[in-house]
C-alpha positions in Angstrom: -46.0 54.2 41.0 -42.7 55.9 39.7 -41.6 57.1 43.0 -42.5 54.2 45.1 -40.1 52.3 42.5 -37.8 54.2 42.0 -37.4 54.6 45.8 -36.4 51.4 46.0 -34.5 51.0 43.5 -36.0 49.3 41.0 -35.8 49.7 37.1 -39.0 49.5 35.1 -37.9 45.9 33.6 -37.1 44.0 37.0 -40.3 45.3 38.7 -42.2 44.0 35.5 -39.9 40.5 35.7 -40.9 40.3 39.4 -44.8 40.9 38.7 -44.6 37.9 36.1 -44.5 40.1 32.6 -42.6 38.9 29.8 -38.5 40.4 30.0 -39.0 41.9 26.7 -41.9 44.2 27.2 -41.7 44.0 31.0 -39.9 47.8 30.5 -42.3 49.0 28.4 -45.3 48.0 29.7 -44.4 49.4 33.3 -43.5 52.5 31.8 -47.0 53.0 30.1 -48.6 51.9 33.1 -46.8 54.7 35.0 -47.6 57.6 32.7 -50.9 56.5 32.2 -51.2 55.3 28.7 -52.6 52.0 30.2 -54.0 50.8 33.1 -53.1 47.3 34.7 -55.8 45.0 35.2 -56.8 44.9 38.8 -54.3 41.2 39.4 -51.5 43.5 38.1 -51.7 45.9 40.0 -52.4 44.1 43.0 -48.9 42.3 42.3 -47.3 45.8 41.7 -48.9 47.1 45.0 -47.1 44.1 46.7 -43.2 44.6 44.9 -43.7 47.6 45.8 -44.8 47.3 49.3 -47.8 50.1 49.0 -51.1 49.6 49.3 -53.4 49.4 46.2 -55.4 52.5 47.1 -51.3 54.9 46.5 -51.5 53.7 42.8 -54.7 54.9 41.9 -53.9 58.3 43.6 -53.1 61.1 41.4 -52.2 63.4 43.8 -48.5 62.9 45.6 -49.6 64.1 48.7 -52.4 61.9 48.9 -50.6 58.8 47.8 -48.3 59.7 51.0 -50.8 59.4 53.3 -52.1 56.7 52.1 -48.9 54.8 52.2 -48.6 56.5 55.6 -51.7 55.6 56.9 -50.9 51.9 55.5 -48.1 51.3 57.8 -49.9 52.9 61.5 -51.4 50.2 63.6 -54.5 49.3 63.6 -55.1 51.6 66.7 -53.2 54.5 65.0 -55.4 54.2 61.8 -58.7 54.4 64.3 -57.2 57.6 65.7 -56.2 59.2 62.9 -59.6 58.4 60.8 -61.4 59.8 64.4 -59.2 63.1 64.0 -60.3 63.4 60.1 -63.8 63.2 60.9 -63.5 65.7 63.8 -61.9 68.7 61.2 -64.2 67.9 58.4 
């Protein structure tokens, strides 16, 4: 969640303003929900998901280099995402 915000610029307390949290723990609450101490409620993170422009699957990846192709993956057409899932299932 971290990176995806912080890639686009986005303090802790605006992204939790934009998602509908109160301005005085919006910081603090995005912060715990990005180093795990809590986890959103599913409507939260939905909402963060959308600000941020990722799908819901990259914030409940805890590997980076899954979370990228996720976000990847998110972004191919619909016929990209066929080929690329055919191609997966063909190596493993």
């Amino acid at each position: 969640m971290r990176q995806a915000r912080e890639r686009l610029g986005l303090p802790q307390d605006k992204l939790g303003v934009m998602i509908g949290l109160d301005e005085e723990t919006a910081s603090a609450r995005i912060s715990r929900y990005e180093t795990g101490v809590h986890e959103p409620q599913i409507a939260i993170a939905r909402s963060i998901a959308k600000v941020l422009k990722v799908p819901l699957a990259y914030l409940y990846c805890d590997e980076e280099d899954l979370a990228s192709i996720i976000e990847g993956a998110a972004r191919l057409s619909a016929q990209d995402r066929t080929t690329l899932v055919e191609s997966i299932h063909k190596r493993c």
